[in-house]
N, C-alpha and C positions, 0 to 999 in steps of 0.2 A: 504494500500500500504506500503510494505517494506519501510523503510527511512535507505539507505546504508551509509549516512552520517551521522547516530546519533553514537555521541561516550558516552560507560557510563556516568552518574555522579557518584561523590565518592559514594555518598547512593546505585546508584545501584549497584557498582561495592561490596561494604563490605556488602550489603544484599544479592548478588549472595555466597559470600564467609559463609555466616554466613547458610544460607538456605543448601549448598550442605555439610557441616559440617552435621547440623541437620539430611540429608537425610542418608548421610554414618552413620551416629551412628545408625539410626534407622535401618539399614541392617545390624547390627549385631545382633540385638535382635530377640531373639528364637520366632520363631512364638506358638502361640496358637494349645496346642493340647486336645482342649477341649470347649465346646461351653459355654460363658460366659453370664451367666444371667443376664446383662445387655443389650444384643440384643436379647432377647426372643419376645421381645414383637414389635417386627420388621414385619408388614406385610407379607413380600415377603418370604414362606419358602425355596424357591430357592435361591435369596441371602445367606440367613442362612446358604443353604449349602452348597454356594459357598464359606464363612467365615470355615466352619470345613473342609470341605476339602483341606484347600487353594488353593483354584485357584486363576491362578492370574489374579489381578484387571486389565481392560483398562490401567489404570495407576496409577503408584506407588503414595502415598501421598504425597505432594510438600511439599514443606520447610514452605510456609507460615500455611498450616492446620497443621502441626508439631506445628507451634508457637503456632497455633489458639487451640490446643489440653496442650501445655503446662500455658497457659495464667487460663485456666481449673483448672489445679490443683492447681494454685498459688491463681485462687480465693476460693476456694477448704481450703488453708490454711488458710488463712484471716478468712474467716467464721469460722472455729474451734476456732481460738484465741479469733475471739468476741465473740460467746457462753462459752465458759470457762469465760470469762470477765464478762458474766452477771449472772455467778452462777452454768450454767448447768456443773454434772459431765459427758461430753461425754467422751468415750475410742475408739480410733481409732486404736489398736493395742494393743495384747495381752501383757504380761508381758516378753513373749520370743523375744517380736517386732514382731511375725508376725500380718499379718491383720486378722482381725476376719472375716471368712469365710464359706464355706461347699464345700463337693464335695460328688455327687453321680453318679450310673451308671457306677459306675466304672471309676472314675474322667473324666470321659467325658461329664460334666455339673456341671459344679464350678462355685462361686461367692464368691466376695470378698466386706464387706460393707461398706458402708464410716467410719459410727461408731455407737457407741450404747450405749446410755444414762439411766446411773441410776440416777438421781436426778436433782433438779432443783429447785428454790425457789417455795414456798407453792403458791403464787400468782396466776400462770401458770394453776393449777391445774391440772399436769401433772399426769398418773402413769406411772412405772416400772417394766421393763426394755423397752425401746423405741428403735427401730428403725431409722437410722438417715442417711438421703440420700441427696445430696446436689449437684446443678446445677448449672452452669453461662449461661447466654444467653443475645445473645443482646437486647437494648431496645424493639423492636415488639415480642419478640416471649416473653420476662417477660412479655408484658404487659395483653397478651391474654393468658398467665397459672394463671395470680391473676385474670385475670376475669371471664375464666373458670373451674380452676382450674385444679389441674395435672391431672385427670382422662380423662378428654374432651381435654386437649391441648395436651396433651403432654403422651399419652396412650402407648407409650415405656417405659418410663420413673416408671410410673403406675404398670406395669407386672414388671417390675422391682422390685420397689417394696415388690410388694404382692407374688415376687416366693423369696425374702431374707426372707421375715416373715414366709412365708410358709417352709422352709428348714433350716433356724436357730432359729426354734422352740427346734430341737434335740440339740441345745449346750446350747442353750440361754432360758429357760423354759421361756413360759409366754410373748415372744416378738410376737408372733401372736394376743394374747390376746388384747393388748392395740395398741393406734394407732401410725404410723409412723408419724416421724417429715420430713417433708420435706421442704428444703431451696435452693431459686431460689435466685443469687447473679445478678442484673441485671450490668452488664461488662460495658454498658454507662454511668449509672449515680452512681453505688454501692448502689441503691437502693436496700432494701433484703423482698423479702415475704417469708412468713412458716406457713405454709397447715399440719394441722393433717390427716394424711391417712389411716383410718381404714381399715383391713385387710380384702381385696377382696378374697374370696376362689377361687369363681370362675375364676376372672382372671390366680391366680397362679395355678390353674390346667390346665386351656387352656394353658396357657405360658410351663408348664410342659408335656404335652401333644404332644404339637408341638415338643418340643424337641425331643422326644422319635419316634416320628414321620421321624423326621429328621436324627435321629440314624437308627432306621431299613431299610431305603431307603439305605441310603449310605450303608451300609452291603450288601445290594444285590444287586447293581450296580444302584439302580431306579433314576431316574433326578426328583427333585420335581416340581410340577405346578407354574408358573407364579402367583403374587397374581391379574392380571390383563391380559386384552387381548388388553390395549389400551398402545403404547410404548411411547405417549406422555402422560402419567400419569404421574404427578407433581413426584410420590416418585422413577421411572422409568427413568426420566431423572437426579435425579442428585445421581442414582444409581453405583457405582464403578463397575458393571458388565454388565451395559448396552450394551456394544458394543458388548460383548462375548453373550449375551443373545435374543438379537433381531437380531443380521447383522451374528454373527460369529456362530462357530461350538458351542455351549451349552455344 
């Protein structure tokens, strides 16, 4: 029941101001003309290509998943200054500043890596050049990627991955060859696990595959299939196309 009598608190009134801030800057930034290798490994090829086409979402992202995606990169930076602190040489950015990346298909399937490590104390028993992909998640979902590890918990994440290793083989000689470091920052407690992730071919082909799958539809007007026929599917419901996709025009 509405409460026509509740007047903001200050919190809520400077989080409204602070949230609709974040949402207008975020409507200024150029959308995506290219499908990024970090949603490859996304189920639903219809979402996907509902993401390249831009159509637009149910609804736009609120203020608070703004924070929740910037909080991301900020533990994103933490973790690079503690691996530099314990030795490793990561590089997150080329010497021109930009990110170390790839684009094919005629830039219509780029990715960008967190970073990529040449060295590390002899201890580790690392080799080089490494792969370096780095997550935050709340306590439940850290707890069940160290116990299942990225492949089984977290198989976006996985494709991800294994289509960087597979596509920055051409700048980066020898990053497929050895395994990816991956670092899960758990956002609850700053607890940190890292998973060596040996180079999945077959994932990044499938991953690769779907994409190109996702390109030749859209060329020819096709709507790609639902990855489900149940719309109460866990990944269905908290889908940003849901509503356009089961109630509305597709």
């Amino acid at each position: 029941m509405l409460d026509f009598n509740h007047r903001p608190t200050f919190t809520e009134t400077l989080n409204t101001l602070i949230d609709a801030a974040l949402v207008a800057e975020q409507k200024t930034k150029p959308e995506r003309d290219y499908m990024g290798a970090s949603r490859l490994g996304v189920s639903c090829q219809r979402a996907l290509q509902y993401e390249f086409t831009h159509t637009p979402k149910d609804e736009d992202f609120s203020g608070q998943t703004l924070r929740i995606f910037a909080a991301g990169h900020a533990f994103e930076d933490m973790a690079i200054k503690w691996l530099h602190a314990a030795g490793l040489q990561l590089f997150t950015r080329k010497q021109n500043g930009e990110a170390f990346g790839f684009s094919v298909a005629g830039g219509r399937i780029r990715g960008h890596v967190d970073g990529i490590i040449n060295g590390a104390p002899e201890t580790l028993g690392l080799s080089f050049p490494m792969l370096w992909e780095c997550k935050s998640m709340n306590a439940k979902s850290w707890k069940d990627t160290v116990k299942n590890g990225v492949a089984k918990s977290k198989p976006v994440y996985a494709a991800q991955i294994a289509i960087y290793q597979a596509y920055m083989e051409g700048t980066v000689a020898g990053i497929s060859r050895n395994p990816a470091l991956f670092t899960a920052v758990n956002k609850d407690t700053a607890e940190i696990y890292h998973e060596l992730v040996p180079f999945d071919a077959a994932t990044a082909q499938a991953a690769s595959d779907r994409a190109v799958m996702i390109l030749r539809a859209t060329e020819t007007g096709e709507l790609m299939p639902r990855f489900t026929a149940d719309p109460e599917y866990y990944e269905c419901r908290f889908c940003s196309y849901r509503q356009r996709c089961w109630e509305g025009n597709a």
